[in-house]
C-alpha positions as CSV (number, residue, x, y, z in Angstrom):
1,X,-24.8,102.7,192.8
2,X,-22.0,101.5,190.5
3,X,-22.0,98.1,191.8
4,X,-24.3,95.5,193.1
5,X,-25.7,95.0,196.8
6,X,-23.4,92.0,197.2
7,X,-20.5,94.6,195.9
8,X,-18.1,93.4,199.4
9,X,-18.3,89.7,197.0
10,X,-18.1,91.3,193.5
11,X,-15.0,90.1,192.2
12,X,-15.0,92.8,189.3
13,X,-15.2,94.9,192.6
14,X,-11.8,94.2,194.0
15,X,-8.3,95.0,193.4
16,X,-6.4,92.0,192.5
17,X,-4.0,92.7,195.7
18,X,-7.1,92.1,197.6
19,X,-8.4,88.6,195.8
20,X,-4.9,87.4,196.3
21,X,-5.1,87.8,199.5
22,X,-8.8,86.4,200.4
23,X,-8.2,83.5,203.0
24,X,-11.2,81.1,202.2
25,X,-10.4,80.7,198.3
26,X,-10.0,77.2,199.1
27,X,-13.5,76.2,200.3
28,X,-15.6,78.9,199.0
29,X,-17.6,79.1,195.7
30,X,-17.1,81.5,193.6
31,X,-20.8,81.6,192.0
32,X,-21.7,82.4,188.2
33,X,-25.0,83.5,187.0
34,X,-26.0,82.1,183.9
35,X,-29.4,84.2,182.1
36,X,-30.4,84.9,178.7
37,X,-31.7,88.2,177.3
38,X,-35.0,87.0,175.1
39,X,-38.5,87.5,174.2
40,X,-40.8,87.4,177.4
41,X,-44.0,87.5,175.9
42,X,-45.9,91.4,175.5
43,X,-45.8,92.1,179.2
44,X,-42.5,91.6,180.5
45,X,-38.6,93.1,179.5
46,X,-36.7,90.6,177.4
47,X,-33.4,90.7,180.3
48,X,-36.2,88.7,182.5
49,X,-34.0,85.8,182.9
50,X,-30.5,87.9,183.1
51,X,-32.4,90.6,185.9
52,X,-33.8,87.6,187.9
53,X,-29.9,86.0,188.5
54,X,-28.8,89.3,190.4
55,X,-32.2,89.7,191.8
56,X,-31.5,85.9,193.6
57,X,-27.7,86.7,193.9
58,X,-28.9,89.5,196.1
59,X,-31.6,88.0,197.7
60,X,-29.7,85.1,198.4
61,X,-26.2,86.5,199.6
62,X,-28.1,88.5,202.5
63,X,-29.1,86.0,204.0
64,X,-26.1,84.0,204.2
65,X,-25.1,83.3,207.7
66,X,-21.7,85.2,209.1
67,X,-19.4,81.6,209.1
68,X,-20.5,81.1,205.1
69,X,-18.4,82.6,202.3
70,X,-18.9,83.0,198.7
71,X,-17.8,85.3,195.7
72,X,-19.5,86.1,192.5
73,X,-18.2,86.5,189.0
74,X,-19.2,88.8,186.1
75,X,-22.2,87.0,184.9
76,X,-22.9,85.8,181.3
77,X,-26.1,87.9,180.7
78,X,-26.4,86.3,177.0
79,X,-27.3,83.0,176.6
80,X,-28.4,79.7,174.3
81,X,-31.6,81.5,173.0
82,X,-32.3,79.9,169.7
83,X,-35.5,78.9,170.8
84,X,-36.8,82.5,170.9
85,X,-35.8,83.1,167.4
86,X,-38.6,84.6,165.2
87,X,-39.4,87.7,168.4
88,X,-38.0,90.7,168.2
89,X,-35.3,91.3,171.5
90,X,-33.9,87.6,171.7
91,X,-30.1,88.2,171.4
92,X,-28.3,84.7,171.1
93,X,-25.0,82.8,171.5
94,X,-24.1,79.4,170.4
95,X,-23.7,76.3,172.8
96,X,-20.2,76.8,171.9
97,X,-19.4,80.3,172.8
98,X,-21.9,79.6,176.3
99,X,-19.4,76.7,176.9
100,X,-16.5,78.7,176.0
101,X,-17.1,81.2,178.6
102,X,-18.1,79.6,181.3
103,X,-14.4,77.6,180.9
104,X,-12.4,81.2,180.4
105,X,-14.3,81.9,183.8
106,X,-13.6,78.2,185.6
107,X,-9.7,78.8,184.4
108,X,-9.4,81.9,185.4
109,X,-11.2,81.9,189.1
110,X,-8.9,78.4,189.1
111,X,-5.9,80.8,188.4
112,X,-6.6,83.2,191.2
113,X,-6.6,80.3,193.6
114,X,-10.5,79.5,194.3
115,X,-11.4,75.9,194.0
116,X,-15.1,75.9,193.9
117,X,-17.5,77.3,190.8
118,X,-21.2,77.5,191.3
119,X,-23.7,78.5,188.5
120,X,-27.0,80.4,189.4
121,X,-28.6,79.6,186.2
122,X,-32.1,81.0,185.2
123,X,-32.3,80.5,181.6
124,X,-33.4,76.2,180.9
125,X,-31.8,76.4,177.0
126,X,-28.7,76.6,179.1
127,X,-29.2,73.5,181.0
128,X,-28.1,71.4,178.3
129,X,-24.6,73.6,178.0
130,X,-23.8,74.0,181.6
131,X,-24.2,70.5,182.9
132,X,-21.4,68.5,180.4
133,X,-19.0,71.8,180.6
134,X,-19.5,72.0,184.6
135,X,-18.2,68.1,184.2
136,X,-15.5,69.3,182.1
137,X,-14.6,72.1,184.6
138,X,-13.8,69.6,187.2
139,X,-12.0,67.2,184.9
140,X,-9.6,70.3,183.7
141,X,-9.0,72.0,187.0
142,X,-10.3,70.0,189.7
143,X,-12.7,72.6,190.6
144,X,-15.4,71.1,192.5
145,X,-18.7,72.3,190.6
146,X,-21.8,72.3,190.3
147,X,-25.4,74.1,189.8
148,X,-27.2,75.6,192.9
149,X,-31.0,74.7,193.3
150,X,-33.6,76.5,195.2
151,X,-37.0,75.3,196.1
152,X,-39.7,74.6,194.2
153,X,-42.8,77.6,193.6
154,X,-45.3,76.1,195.9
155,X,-49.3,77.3,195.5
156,X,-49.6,76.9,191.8
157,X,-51.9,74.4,189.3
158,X,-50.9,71.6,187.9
159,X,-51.5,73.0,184.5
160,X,-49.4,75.6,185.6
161,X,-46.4,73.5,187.5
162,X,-45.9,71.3,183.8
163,X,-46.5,73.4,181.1
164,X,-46.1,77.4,182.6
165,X,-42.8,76.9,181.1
166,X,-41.9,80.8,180.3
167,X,-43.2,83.8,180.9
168,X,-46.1,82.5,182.6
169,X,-47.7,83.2,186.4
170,X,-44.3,82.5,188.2
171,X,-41.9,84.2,186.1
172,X,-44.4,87.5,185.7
173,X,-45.3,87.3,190.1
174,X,-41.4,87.5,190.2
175,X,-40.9,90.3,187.8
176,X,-43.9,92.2,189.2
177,X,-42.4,92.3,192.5
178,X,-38.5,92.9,191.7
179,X,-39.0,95.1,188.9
180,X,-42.7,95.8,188.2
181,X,-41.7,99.6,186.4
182,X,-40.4,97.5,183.3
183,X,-43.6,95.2,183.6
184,X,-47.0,96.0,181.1
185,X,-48.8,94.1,183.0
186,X,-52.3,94.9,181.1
187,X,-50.7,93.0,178.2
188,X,-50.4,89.9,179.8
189,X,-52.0,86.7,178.4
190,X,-52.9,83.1,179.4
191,X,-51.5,80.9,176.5
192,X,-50.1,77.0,177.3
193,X,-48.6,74.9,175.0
194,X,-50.7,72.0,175.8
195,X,-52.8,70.8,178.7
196,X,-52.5,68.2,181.0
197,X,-55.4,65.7,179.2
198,X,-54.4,66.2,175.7
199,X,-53.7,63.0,173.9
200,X,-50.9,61.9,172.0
201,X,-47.4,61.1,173.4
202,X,-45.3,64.2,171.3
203,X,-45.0,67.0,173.5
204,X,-43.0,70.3,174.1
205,X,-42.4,69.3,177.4
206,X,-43.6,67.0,179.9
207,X,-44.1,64.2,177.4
208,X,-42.5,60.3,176.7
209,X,-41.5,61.7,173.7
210,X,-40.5,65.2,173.0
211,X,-40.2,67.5,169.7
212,X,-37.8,70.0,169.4
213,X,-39.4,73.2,169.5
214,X,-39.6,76.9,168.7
215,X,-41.6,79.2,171.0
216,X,-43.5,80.6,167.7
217,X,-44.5,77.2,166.5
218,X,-46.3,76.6,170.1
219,X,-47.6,80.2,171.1
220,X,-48.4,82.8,169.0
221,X,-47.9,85.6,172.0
222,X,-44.3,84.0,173.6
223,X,-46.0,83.1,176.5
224,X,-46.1,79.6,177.4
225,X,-48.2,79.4,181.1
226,X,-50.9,81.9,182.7
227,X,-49.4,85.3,182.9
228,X,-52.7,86.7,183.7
229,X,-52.7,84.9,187.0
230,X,-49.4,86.5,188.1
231,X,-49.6,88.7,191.0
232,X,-47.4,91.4,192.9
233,X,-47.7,89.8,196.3
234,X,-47.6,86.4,195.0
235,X,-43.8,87.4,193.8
236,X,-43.0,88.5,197.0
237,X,-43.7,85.6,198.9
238,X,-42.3,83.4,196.0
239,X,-39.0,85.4,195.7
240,X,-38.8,85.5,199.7
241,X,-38.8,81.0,199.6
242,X,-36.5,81.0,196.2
243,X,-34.1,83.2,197.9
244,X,-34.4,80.9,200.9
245,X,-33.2,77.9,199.0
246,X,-30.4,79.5,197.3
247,X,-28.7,80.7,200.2
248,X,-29.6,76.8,202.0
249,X,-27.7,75.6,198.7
250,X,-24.7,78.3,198.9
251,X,-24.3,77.1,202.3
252,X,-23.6,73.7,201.9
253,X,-21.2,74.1,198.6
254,X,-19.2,75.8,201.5
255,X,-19.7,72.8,203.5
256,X,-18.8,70.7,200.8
257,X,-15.8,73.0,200.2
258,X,-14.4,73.2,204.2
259,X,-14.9,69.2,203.9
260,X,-12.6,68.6,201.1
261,X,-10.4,70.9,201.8
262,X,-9.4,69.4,205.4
């Protein structure tokens, strides 16, 4: 298949006679995913966090109900990796580049006549990058926009829930279920940055106070959580209540978008 399940709201899909002439531009996001391609620890592919955007774009868009409308945009499959440095696979862009193409794509999709971006993002060294240039998208072409959230991963530790940051049970279940034929699964580890009663108030994450961090100078495999823990059916379920969320949170940016556009 050349183009995506979701192809019938694949911009790169359509002739440009036909997105001129799409009669809900006004209201209805056009949605950017946001990834990275990077090390994943020994068990998993390094385009984990670039796959798992189009696995919730698909997910998500079938289960949107008939009176909701959205579009998607080429996504940027590259992201602000420099965290990763020091693996092999990590490929990297600068916060300025990240923030220069998310604005080509908010000019553009404001060119064709939409008025609503929303980034899918699955990548958290983006986070930083996406939230000030998604402010500067609506101060440049009044676009509303904003980042879509699903629901949080229920069933897992606390250990897990703070510092499973990457790589860990959640992001291998997923993997293991969307894509488990790129997974080495007999590889993976169980490797945390910290635990929860450690002492001292300098942390990766989930701290007072927080160091700025490379993933080799807090795990010597890449994985930061308890791969070993990840299961197949576990990533079913989990997948099934993310995708759930997204298309709950694609639904109400068209809300949002039919209320300010009456």
């Amino acid at each position: 298949m050349m183009f995506p399940s979701y192809r019938d709201r694949y911009l790169p899909a359509m002739t440009p006679r036909r997105i001129a002439a799409l009669p809900d531009k006004v209201w209805a996001p056009v949605i950017l995913a946001t990834g990275a391609i990077e090390q994943h620890g020994p068990h998993l592919p390094v385009a984990v966090d670039a796959l798992m955007g189009q696995v919730w774009l698909s997910l998500a868009i079938a289960r949107l109900r008939a009176e909701d409308s959205c579009y998607v945009a080429p996504p940027i499959t590259i992201g602000k990796s420099n965290e990763h440095t020091g693996f092999p696979g990590t490929l990297m862009i600068s916060r300025d580049t990240l923030r220069s193409q998310i604005l080509a794509v908010a000019r553009q999709v404001h060119a064709w006549g939409f008025r609503s971006l929303a980034v899918i993002n699955t990548h958290g060294g983006n986070v930083p990058v996406i939230i000030p240039t998604l402010r500067e998208v609506r101060a440049l072409y009044g676009l509303r926009a904003g980042v879509l959230q699903s629901r949080p991963v229920p069933g897992i530790s606390e250990q897990e829930a703070t510092f499973g940051i990457h790589a860990g049970e959640v992001e291998t279940s997923w993997m293991l279920a969307a894509a488990g034929q790129h997974c080495d699964f007999p590889k993976a580890v169980c490797e945390y940055p910290a635990r929860l009663g450690d002492p001292g108030e300098v942390r990766p994450v989930a701290a007072p106070a927080l160091v700025a961090w490379a993933s080799r100078d807090i795990s010597k495999s890449g994985v930061m959580g308890d791969a070993a823990a990840a299961t197949a059916e576990k990533g079913t379920r989990w997948l099934e209540i993310g995708a759930a969320g997204y298309a709950e949170a694609i639904a109400e940016a068209c809300r949002a978008g039919r209320v300010a556009a009456s």
